[in-house]
Legacy VTK file of the C-alpha trace (Angstrom):
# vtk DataFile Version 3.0
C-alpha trace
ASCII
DATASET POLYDATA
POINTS 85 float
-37.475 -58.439 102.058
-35.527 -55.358 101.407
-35.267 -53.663 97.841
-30.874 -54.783 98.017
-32.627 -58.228 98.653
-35.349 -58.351 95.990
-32.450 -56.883 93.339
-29.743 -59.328 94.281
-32.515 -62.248 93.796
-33.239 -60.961 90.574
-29.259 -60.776 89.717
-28.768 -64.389 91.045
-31.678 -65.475 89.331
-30.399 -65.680 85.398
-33.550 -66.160 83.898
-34.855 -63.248 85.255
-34.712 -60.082 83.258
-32.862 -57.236 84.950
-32.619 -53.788 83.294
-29.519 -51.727 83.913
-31.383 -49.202 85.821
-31.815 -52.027 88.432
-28.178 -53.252 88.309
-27.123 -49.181 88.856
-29.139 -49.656 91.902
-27.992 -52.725 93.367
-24.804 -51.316 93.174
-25.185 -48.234 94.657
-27.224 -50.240 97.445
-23.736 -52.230 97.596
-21.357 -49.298 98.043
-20.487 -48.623 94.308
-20.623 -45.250 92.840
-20.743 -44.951 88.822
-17.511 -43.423 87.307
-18.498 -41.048 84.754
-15.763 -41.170 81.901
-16.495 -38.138 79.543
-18.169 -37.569 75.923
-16.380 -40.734 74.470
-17.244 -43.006 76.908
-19.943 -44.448 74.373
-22.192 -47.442 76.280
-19.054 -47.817 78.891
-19.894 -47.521 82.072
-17.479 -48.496 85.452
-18.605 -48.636 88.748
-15.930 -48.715 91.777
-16.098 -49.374 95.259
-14.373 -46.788 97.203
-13.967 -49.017 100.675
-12.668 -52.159 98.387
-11.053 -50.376 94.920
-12.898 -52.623 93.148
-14.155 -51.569 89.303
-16.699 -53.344 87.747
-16.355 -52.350 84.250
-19.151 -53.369 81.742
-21.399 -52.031 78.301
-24.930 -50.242 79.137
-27.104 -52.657 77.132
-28.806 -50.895 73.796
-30.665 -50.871 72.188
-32.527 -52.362 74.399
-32.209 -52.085 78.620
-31.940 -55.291 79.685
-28.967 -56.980 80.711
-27.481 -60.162 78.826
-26.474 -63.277 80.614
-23.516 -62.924 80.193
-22.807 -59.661 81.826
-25.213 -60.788 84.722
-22.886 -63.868 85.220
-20.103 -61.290 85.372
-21.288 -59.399 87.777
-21.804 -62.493 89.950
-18.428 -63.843 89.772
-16.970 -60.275 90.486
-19.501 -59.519 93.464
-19.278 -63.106 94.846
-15.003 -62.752 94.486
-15.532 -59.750 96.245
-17.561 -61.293 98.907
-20.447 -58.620 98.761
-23.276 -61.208 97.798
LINES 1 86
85 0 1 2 3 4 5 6 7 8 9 10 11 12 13 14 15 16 17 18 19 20 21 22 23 24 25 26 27 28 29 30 31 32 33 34 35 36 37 38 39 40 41 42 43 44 45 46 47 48 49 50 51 52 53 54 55 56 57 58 59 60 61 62 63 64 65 66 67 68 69 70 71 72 73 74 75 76 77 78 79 80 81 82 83 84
């Protein structure tokens, strides 16, 4: 099983924790790059796919690193929509 496998398990998977590090890499794995927005950007982070101009716009989790469910479930419905996973 690949590493874009074993990370997209781990997404899909809701009671699995997944740290944002992990989701950064999933989506790089899927063809997203990470927009970087300036100074004020705060915990704001975008990622967009330049083949599909799709954004996935969510918070960098603090103060801890793991993702919430809700943002997991998020990026679900928007990679699923997209038909990536």
């Amino acid at each position: 099983m690949s590493r874009k496998d074993k990370l997209v398990n781990k997404l899909l998977n809701l009671n699995a924790s997944l740290t944002y590090q992990e989701l950064a890499t999933l989506l790089r794995l899927l063809g997203y790059s990470e927009i970087k927005t300036g100074k004020t950007a705060g915990s704001r982070r975008a990622f967009f796919n330049d083949d599909t101009k799709h954004l996935i716009r969510l918070h960098q989790p603090h103060p801890g690193n793991e993702l919430k469910r809700y943002q997991k479930i998020y990026i679900i419905d928007e990679l699923k929509k997209e038909k990536v996973i």
